[in-house]
N, C-alpha and C positions, 0 to 999 in steps of 0.2 A: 567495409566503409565505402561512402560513394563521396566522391568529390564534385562537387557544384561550382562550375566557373560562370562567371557572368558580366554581362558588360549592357550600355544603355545605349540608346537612343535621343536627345535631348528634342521636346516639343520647342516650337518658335510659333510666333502671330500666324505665321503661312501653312504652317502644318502642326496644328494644336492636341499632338497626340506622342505620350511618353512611352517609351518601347522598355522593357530590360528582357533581354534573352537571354535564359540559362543553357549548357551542357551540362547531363548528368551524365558522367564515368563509372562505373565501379572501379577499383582498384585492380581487381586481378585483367582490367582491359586496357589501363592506362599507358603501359608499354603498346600496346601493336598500335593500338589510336595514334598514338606521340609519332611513332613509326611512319607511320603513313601521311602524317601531315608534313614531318620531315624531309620524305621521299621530294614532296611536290615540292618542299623548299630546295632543296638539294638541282630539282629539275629545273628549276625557276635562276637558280641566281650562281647554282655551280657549287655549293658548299649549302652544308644547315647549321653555319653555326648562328647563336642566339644572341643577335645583334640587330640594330636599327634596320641595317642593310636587308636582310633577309625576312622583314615583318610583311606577315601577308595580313595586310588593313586590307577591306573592302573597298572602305572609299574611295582610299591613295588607288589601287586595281582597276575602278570602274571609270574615277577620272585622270587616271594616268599622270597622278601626282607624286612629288618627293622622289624617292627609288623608283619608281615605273614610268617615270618621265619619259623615257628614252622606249619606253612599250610604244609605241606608234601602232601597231597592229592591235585591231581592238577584238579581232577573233582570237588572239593568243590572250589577251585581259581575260575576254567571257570565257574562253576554255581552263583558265585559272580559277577561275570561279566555280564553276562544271563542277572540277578536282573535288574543293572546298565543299561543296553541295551534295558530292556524292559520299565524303565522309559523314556529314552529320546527319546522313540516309543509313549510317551502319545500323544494326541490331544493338550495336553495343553502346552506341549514343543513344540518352534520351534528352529530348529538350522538354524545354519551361518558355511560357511564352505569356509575358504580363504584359498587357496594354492598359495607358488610361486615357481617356481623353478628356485631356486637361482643360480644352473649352466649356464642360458640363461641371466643375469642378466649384465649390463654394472659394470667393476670392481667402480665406482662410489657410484649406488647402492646398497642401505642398505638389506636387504630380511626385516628384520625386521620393517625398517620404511614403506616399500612397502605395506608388509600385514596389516600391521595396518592402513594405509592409505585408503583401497580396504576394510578392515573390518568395519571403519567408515563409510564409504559410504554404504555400503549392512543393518548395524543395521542402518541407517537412512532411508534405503527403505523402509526395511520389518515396521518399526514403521510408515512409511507414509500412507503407504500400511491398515493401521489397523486404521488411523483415531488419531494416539497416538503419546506419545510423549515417548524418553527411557533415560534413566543411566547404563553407562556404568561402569562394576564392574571390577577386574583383579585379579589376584594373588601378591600378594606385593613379588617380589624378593628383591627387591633394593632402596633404595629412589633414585637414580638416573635414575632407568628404569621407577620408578613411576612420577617422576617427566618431563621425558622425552616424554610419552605419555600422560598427562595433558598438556604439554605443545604445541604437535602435533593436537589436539581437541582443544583448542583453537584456533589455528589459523585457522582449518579447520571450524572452528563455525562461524570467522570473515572476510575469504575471501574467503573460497570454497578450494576444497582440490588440489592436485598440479602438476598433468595432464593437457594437451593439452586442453581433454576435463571432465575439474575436474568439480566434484558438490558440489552445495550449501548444509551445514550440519544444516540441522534446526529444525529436532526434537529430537535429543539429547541435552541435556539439562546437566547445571551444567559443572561438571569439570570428568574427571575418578576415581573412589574411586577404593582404594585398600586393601585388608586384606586379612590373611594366610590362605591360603587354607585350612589348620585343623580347621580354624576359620566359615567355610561356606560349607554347604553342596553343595549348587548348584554349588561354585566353583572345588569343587570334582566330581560332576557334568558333569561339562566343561571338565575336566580334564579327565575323564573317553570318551567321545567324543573326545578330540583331539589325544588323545594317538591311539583310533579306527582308525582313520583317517591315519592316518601315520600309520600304522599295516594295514590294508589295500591297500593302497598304497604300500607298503613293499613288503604284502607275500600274496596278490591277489592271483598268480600261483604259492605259495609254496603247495606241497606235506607232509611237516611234519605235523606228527598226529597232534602236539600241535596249529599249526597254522592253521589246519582242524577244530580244535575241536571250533575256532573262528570263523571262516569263514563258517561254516556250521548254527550257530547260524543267520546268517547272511541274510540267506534263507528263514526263516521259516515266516509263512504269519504274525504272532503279532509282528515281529519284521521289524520298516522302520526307517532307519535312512538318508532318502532323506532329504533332506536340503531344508529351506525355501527359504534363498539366500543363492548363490556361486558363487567363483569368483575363477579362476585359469589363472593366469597369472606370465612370456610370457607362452605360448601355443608353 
């Protein structure tokens, strides 16, 4: 079985494009992955236990916000990142990488149910693709956002999802589990990937040092963060 964590990105007026980035695991890797993310929390904050304290958020990282206030050094931020970037460059991670841009979108049109839509379908590829079957994880915001995407996979489990040319979802399994991101490293994980995602797309052609000092990371040959599947739609 593979397990699929994942987390979004939300579009705004200023930047009109929905992100959700998945990690696919298998199970027999989820121990040394956990391990390793671990290690960098353990190096970061003195202990890995799975608390507020110890959440490696990207954003909170890059703007030295909540817990990393007191980061003042922004080469120890971007070298945390580094860590993060170079785990989901493992073999054993694959990502899922759904974009929409929700500016080309009919005003009907959810972005969010769209990409979650386009994100079903791709973790039902890549798991076909591997012979397996997945569970899909999230970040619990809301019991109404959780209950709203449990409710969107089921249907998609019992009639195909909601395209012209929509597909049958048949090796996800179950229903979407949700729990706090400070609760799950791999959803920290996800989180550190979707946030890249939309920062790349962002400042691709920026010139500031700080967004150099990412994007050169980005170059270097132990770091790939190609995508197992993706999906960017409208185009």
């Amino acid at each position: 079985m593979k397990l699929i964590f994942f987390d979004e990105a939300k579009n705004n007026d200023a930047y009109p494009h929905y992100h959700i980035g998945g990690v696919c695991i298998d199970e027999e890797h989820l121990r040394s992955i956990e391990e390793k993310i671990s290690a960098v929390a353990e190096n970061s904050f003195g202990n890995a236990d799975l608390v507020r304290g110890t959440e490696l958020h990207a954003a909170e990282i890059y703007h030295r916000k909540n817990h990393f206030k007191s980061w003042k050094d922004v080469g120890a931020r971007i070298a945390l990142i580094d860590e993060m970037m170079q785990i989901l460059s493992a073999p054993e991670v694959m990502l899922i990488d759904v974009q929409i841009n929700a500016g080309k979108l009919w005003d009907t049109q959810s972005p969010e149910e769209v990409a979650f839509m386009f994100f079903c379908e791709r973790s039902n590829d890549l798991c076909r693709a591997h012979g397996s079957v997945g569970m899909l994880i999230g970040d619990r915001e809301s019991d109404r956002v959780a209950e709203k995407y449990a409710t969107s996979l089921s249907g998609y489990r019992a009639t195909g999802t909601n395209f012209e040319y929509g597909r049958n979802i048949e090796n996800l399994v179950d229903s979407v589990h949700f729990t706090h991101s400070h609760l799950s490293r791999f959803l920290q994980l996800a989180d550190i990937y979707t946030w890249l995602l939309q920062f790349i797309n962002r400042n691709g052609k920026s010139i500031n040092d700080r967004h150099q000092a990412i994007l050169k990371i980005l170059t270097r040959p132990d770091i790939d963060l190609g995508p197992s599947k993706y999906k960017e739609w409208p185009r």
